[in-house]
C-alpha positions in Angstrom: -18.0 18.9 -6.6 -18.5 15.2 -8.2 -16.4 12.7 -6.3 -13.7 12.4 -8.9 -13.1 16.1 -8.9 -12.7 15.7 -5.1 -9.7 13.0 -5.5 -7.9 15.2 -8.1 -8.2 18.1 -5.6 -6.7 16.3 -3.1 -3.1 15.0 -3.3 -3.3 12.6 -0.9 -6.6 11.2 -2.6 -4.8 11.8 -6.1 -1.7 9.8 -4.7 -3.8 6.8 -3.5 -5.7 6.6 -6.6 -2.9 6.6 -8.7 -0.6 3.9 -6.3 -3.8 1.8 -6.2 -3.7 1.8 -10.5 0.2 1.1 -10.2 -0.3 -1.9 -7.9 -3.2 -3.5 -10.3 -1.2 -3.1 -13.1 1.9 -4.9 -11.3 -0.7 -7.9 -10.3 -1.6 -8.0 -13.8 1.7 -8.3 -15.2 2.8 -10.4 -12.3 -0.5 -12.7 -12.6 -2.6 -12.2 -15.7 -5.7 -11.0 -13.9 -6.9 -9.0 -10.5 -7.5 -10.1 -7.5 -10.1 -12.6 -7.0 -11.9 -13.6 -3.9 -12.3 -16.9 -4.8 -8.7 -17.6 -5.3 -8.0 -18.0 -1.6 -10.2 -19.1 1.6 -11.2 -16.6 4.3 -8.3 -18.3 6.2 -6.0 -17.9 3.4 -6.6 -14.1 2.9 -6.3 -12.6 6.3 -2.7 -14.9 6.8 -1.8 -12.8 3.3 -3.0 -9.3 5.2 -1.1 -10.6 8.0 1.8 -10.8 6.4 1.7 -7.6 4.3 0.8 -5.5 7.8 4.1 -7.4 9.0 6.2 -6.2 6.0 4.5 -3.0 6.7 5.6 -2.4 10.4 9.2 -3.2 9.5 9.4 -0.7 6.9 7.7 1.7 9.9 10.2 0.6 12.0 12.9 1.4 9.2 11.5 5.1 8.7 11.1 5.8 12.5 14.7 4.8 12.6 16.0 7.1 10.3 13.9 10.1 11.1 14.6 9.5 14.8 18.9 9.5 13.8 18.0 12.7 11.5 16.2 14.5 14.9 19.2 13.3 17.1 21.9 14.4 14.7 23.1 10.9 14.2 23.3 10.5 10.5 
């Protein structure tokens, strides 16, 4: 089985692919082009990760929240 027939056989590969595609094309439209390592310094690039993990644990935090009220009857 060729690599891409792999992805499309798995939905969490297939889901990936296709969010990875939706973000480019939001860059592109956002910023004319992809992302380029020479935009940024080293420096500059992990504070950006940085702050996209941080987003990313709050919205975590927001879906442990929720599930944890839906287990304990809450809401």
């Amino acid at each position: 089985m060729t690599i891409e027939e792999q992805i499309l056989a798995n939905p969490v590969l297939r889901d990936m692919q296709n969010l990875l595609e939706l973000q480019t094309a939001k860059g592109l439209a956002k910023y004319g082009t992809t992302v380029n390592p020479m935009d940024h310094s080293t420096i500059e690039w992990l504070k950006h990760y940085r702050e996209e993990m941080i987003d990313g644990a709050v919205y975590a935090t927001v879906v442990i929240q929720k599930l944890e009220e839906m287990q304990n009857g809450t809401k």
